[in-house]
C-alpha positions as CSV (number, residue, x, y, z in Angstrom):
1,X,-6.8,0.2,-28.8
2,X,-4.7,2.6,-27.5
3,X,-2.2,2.4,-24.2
4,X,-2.6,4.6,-21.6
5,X,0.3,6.1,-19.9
6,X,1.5,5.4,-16.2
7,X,1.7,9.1,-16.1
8,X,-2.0,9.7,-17.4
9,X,-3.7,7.0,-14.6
10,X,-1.4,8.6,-11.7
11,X,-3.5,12.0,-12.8
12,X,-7.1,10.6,-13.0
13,X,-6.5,9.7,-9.6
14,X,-6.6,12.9,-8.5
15,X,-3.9,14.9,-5.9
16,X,-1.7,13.3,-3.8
17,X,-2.8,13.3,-0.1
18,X,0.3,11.8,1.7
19,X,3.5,10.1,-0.4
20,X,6.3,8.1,1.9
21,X,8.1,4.8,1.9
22,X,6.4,2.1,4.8
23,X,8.0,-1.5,5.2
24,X,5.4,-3.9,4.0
25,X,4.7,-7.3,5.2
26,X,2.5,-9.5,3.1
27,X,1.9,-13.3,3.3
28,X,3.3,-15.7,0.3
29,X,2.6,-19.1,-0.2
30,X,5.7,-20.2,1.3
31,X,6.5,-17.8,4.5
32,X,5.9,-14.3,5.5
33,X,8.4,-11.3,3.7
34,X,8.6,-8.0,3.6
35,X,10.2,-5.3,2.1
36,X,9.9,-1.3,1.5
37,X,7.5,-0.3,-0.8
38,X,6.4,3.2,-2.4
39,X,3.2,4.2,-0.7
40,X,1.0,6.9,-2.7
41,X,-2.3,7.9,-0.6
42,X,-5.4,9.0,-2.8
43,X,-8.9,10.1,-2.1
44,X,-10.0,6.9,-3.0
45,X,-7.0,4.0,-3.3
46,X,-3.4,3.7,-1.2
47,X,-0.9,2.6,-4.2
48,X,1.8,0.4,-3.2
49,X,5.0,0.1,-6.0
50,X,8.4,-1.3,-5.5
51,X,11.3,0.9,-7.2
52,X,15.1,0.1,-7.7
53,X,18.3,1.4,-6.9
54,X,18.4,1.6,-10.8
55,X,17.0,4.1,-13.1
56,X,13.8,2.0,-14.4
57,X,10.6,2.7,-13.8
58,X,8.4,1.7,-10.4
59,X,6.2,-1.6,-10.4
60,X,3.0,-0.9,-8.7
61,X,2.1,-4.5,-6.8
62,X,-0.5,-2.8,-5.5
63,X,-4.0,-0.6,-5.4
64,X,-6.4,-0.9,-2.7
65,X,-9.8,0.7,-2.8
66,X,-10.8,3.1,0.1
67,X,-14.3,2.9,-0.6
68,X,-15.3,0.8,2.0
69,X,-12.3,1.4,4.8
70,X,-12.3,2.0,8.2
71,X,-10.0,3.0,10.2
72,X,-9.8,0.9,13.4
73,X,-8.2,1.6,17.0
74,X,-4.9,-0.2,17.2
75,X,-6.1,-1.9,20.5
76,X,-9.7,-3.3,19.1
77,X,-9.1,-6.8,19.9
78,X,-8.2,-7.5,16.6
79,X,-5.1,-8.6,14.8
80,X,-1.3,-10.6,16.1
81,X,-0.6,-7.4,18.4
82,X,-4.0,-7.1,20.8
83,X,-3.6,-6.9,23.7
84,X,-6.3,-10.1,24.2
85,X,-3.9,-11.9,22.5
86,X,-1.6,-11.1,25.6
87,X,1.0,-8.7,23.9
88,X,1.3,-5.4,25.4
């Protein structure tokens, strides 16, 4: 079976709609971290990838399906920062 390149999966995935660098905090077993992470917006997936100060490549630690997203108000009751959770 033959590998596919990094290069060749980037391009199936069609044109890049927004490309940036977003701090991103995720949950590990032990205690919340964070850290800046490459963030690639598709049509269909957001691709998150840590890089280096060095020359080697990106990892990608992420690819989340926008199939069935939603985009929600900030203030929907929802979530650590709403305002029914008394932050304002």
């Amino acid at each position: 079976m033959q590998a596919i390149s990094r290069a060749l999966v980037f391009r199936l995935l069609g044109h890049v709609l927004v490309c940036g660098v977003l701090h991103v905090a995720y949950q590990t077993p032990e205690r919340p971290k964070g850290q800046y992470m490459v963030c690639v917006l598709y049509k269909s997936c957001l691709v998150l990838a840590t890089a280096s100060r060095f020359l080697t490549p990106y990892n990608v630690v992420a690819s989340i399906a926008l199939a069935n997203g939603s985009i929600d108000d900030s203030d929907n009751g929802r979530g650590t920062l709403s305002s029914s959770r008394g932050a304002h």
